[in-house]
N, C-alpha and C positions, 0 to 999 in steps of 0.2 A: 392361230397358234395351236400347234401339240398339246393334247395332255400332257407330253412328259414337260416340256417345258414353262405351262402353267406350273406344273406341282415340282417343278426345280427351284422359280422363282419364289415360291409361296413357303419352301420348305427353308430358303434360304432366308426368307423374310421373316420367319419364326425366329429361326436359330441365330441369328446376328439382328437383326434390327431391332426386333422387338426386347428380345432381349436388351438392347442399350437402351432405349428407351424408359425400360420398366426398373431396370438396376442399372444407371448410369455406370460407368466408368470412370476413377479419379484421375486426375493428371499423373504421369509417371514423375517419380521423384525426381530432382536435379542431380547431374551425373557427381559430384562431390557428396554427396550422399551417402554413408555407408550402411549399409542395411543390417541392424541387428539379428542374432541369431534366436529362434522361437527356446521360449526358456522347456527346462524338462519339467514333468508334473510335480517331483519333489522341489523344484525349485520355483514355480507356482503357489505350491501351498504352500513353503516358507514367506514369501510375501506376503499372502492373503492371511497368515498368520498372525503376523509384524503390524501389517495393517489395522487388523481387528485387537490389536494390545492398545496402538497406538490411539486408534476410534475409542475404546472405551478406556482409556486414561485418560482421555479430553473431557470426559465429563466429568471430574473431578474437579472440585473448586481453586484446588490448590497445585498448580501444575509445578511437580518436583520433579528431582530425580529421573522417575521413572521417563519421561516424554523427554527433557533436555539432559542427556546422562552427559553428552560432551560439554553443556556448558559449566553444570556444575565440577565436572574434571580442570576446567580450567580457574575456575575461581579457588580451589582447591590446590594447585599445582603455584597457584601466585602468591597465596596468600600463607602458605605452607597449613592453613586450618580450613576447616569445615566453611561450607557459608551460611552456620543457622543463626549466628550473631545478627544476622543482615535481615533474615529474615523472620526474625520475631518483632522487630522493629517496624520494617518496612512492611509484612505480611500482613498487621491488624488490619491496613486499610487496602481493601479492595482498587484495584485501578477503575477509570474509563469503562475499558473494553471488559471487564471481568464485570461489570456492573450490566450492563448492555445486555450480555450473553446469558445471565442470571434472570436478566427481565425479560429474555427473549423468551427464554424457556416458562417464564412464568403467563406467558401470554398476552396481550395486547390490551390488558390492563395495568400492570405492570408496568409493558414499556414504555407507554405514553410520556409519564414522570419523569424515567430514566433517559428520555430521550429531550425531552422538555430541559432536565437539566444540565445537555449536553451544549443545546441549543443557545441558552443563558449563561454559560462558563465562557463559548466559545463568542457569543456578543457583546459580551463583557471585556473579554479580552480583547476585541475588538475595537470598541470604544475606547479603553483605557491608552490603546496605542494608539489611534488616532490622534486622542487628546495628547498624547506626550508628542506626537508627531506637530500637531500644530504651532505647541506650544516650544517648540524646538523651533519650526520654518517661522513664529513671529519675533525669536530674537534673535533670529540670525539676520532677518528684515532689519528690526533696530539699530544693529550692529553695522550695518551697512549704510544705511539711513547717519548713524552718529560719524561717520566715516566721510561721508559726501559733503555731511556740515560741517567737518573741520575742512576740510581740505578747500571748501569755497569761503571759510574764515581764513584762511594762511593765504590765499591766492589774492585777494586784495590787496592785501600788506606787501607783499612783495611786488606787485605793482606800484605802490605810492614808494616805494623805497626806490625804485629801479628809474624813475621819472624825476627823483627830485636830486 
């Protein structure tokens, strides 16, 4: 072979092969696809703005207002009042997930407990169903059972009636 066609080959084997190789290619998108338009800078930094409210309003204990503003709009709009009634009530006690995230942050001393008692609620309630479950499928058994005994009581009689 030619030099030049050595160094076509080899130049061409840079610029496309290697290249796919080294930074693959994604699949092209499916033709119902509509491809969004790249936002402008000021409309970048409003998101990353919104974001960073939103990231450090999450780390507050008590997620109000600030983080669900539509939901309390609605409870607000139904109720014609505020919804602090609700939540002085219902707010003393931490949920679940608010317990979890508290211990998360507290470290894997913490969680162990928090997680331990998640463990124990949810086998607890386990068990409980179960037992109400069983003790459901053995009187419905009964009830079945008490059913087959009458009917083989009534089924005799009407035989000696029918014969004699």
């Amino acid at each position: 072979m030619k030099f030049k066609g050595v160094w076509r080959k080899l130049s061409d084997y840079v610029r496309y092969d290697l290249k796919e190789i080294a930074f693959p290619s994604s699949l092209p998108d499916p033709p119902h696809i509509k491809k969004r338009r790249k936002l402008t800078w000021k409309e970048r930094f409003e998101v990353l703005k919104e974001a960073s409210r939103l990231y450090a309003a999450s780390w507050v204990r008590d997620i109000g207002p600030d983080l669900r503003p539509n939901d309390y709009r609605k409870s607000e709009g139904e109720n014609g009042k505020s919804n602090e009634g609700k939540e002085t009530t219902e707010g003393k006690e931490p949920s679940t997930l608010e317990d979890l995230a508290v211990a998360a942050r507290g470290g894997m001393e913490t969680l162990r407990p928090a997680l331990q008692r998640v463990y124990m609620t949810r086998a607890s309630a386990y068990r409980d169903a179960l037992k109400s479950f069983i003790q459901g499928y053995q009187e419905g058994i009964k009830q079945v059972m008490e059913k087959k005994e009458e009917s083989k009581s009534q089924q005799p009689e009407d035989t000696t009636r029918r014969s004699t």
